[in-house]
C-alpha positions as CSV (number, residue, x, y, z in Angstrom):
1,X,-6.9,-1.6,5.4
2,X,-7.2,-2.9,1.7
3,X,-6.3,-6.0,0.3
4,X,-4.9,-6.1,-2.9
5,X,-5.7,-8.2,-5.6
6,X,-4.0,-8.6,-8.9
7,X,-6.2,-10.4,-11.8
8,X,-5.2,-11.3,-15.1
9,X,-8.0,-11.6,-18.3
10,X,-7.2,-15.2,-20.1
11,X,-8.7,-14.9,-22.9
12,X,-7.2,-14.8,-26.4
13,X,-10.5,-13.0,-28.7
14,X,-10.4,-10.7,-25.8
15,X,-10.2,-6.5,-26.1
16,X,-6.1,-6.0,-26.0
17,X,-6.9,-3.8,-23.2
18,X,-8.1,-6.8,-21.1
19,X,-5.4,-8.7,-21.8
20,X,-3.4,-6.1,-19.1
21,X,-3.1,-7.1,-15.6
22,X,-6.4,-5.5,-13.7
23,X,-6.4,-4.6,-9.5
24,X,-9.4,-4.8,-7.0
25,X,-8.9,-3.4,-3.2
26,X,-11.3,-5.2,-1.3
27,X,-11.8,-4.0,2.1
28,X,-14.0,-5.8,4.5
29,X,-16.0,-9.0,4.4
30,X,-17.5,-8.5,1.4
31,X,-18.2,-12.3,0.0
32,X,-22.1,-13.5,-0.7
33,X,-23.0,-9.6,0.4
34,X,-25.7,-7.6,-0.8
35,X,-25.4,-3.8,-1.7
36,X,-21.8,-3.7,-1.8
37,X,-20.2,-0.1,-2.6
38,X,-18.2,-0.8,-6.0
39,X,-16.0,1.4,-7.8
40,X,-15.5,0.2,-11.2
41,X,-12.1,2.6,-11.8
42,X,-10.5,2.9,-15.5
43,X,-6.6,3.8,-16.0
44,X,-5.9,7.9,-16.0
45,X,-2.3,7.9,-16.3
46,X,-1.7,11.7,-16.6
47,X,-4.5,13.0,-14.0
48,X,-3.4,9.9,-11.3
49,X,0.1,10.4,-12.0
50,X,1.2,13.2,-13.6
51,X,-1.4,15.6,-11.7
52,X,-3.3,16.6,-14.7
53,X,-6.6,19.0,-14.0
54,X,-8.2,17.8,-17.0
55,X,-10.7,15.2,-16.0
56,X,-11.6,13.8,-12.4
57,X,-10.2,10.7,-12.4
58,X,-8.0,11.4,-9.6
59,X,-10.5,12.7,-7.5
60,X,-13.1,10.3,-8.1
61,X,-10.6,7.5,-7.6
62,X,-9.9,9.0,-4.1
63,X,-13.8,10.1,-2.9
64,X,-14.7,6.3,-4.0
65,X,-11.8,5.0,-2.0
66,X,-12.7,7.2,0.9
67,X,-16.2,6.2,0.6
68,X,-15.9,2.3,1.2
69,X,-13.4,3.2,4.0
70,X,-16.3,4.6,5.8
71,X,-18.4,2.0,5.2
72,X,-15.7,-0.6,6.6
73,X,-16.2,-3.0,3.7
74,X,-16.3,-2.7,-0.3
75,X,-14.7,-3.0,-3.6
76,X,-12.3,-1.1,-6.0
77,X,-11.8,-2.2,-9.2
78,X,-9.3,-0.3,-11.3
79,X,-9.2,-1.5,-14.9
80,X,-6.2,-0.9,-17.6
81,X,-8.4,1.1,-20.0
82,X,-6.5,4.2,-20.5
83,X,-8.5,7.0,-22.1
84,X,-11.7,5.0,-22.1
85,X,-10.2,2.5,-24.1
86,X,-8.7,4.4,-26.6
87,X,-5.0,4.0,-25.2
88,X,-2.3,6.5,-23.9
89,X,-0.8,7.0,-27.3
90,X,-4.5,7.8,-28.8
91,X,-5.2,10.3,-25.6
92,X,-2.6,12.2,-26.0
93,X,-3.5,12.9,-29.7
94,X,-7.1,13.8,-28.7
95,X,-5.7,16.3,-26.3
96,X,-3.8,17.8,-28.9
97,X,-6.7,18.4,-31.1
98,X,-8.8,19.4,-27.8
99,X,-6.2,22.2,-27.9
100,X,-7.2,23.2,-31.2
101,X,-10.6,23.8,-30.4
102,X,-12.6,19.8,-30.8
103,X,-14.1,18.8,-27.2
104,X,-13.8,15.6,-25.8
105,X,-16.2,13.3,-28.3
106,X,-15.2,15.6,-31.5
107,X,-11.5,14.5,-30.6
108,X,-12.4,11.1,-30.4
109,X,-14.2,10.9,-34.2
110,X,-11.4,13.0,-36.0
111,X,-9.5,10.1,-34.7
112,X,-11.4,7.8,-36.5
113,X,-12.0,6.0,-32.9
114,X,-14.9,5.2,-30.7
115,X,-15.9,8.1,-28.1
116,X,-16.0,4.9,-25.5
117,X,-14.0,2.2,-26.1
118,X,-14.0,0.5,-22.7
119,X,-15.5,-3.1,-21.9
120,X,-17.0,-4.5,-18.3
121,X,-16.0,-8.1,-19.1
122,X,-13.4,-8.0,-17.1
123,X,-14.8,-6.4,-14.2
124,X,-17.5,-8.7,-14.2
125,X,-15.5,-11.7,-14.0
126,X,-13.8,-9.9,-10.8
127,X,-17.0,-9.2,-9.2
128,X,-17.7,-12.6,-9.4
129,X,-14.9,-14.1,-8.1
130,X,-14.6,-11.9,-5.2
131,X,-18.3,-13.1,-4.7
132,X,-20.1,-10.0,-3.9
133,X,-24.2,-10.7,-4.8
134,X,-25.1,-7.2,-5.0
135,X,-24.1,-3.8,-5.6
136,X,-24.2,-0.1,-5.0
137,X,-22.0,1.0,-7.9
138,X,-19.9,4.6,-7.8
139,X,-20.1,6.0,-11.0
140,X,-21.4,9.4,-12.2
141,X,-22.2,6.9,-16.1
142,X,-25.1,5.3,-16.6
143,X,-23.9,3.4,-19.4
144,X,-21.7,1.7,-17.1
145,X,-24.3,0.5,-14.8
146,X,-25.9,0.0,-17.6
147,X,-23.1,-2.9,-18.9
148,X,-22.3,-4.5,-16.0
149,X,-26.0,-5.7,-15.5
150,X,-25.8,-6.6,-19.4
151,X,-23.2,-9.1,-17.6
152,X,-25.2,-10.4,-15.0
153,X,-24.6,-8.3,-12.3
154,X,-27.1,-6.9,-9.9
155,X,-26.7,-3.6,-9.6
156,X,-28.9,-2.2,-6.5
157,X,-28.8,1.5,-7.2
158,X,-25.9,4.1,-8.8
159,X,-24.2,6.1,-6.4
160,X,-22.7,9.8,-8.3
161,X,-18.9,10.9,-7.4
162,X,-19.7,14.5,-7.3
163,X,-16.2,16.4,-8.0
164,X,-16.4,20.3,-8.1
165,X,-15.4,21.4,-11.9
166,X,-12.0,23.5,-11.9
167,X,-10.9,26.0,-14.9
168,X,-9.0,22.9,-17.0
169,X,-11.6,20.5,-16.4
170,X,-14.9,22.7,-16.3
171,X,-15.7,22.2,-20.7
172,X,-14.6,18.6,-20.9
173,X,-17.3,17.8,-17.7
174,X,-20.1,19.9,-19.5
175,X,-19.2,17.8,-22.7
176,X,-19.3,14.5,-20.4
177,X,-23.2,15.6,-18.7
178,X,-24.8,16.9,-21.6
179,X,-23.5,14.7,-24.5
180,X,-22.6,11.5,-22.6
181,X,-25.4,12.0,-20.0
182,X,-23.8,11.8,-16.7
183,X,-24.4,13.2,-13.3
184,X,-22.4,16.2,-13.0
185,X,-22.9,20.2,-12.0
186,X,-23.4,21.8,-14.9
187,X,-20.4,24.3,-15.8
188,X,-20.6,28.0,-14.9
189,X,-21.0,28.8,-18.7
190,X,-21.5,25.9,-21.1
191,X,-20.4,28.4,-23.5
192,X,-16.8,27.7,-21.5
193,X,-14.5,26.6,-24.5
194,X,-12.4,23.7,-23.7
195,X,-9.1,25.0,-22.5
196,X,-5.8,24.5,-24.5
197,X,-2.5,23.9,-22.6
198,X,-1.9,27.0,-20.2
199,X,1.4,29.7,-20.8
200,X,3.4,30.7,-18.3
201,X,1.5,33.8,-18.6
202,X,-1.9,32.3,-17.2
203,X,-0.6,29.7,-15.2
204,X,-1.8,29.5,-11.7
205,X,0.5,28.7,-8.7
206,X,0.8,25.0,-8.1
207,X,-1.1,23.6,-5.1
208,X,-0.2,21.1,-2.8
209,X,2.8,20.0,-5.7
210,X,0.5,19.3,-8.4
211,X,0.6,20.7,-12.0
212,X,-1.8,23.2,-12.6
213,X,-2.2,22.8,-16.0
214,X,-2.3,19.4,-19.0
């Protein structure tokens, strides 16, 4: 069992995206202990929701959860950062030119907007109030770990979320392990283009009632 906590950013020179209501499941007795599992979760609307293949939010989202279930005690924060800060609106338009041939961080700068938007303020601030001392942090990113001890937090070791690469997500994850450095498989053929939205011609069967395709 989870509890769930609902947190609220007050501050008024803060990132708008902090300013959103932010959610930590805590399981366990986690207070003034060291080595804590800790997800630190950002907002994917169309993978968590909508079933998208593109990325591996929703599976890492789930594999973290399942991992501090077996443990019996940890912490999962899930921040409103939508498209790593960038906002829905802004994500979509990425994809769009994703489809057109730009990967992931190309997308991003024809935008005119940062590759990683996304701040740990706020995450710190929850870590601290839910009193954990230490951490084991689940994150594939090493800038992340990298931030949250910027903030003061200890950060024992970095845990990767290991998600098998499918055909829709296989060129975005290559682009996220060798230009943004994280721990991932590398892809079958970095050569893999990015895929643009599938026709009904090429569309696999859905699975389990998810989309197959973004």
């Amino acid at each position: 069992m989870f509890q769930l906590r609902v947190y609220r950013w007050d501050d008024a020179n803060a990132h708008p995206a902090l300013s959103k209501e932010h959610c930590a499941l805590v399981m366990g007795d986690v207070r003034q202990k060291r080595a804590v599992p800790v997800r630190v979760h950002s907002e994917c609307l169309t993978s968590e929701v909508f079933g998208s293949l593109k990325c591996d939010c929703r599976e890492q989202f789930e594999r973290a959860q399942a991992e501090i279930a077996r443990r019996g005690a940890g912490v999962l924060l899930y921040l409103r950062q939508e498209g790593r800060g960038i906002g829905l609106a802004n994500k979509i338009r990425a994809y769009a030119l994703q489809a057109l041939g730009a990967d992931t961080i190309e997308a991003n700068e024809l935008l005119h907007l940062p590759v990683d938007a996304r701040t740990y303020d706020v995450a710190a601030a929850m870590l601290r109030e839910i009193g954990v001392e230490s951490i084991e942090l689940l994150t594939n990113n090493p800038e992340k770990s990298d931030s949250l001890t910027r903030l003061g937090i200890e950060v024992e070791r970095r845990l990767p979320v290991l998600v098998a690469a499918n055909p829709f997500s296989a060129a975005y994850l290559e682009v996220k392990r060798r230009r943004m450095q994280h721990d991932l498989p590398s892809a079958p053929s970095a050569a893999t283009p990015e895929r643009p939205a599938a026709t009904d011609s090429d569309t696999p069967e859905p699975r389990s009632g998810r989309v197959a395709s973004y």
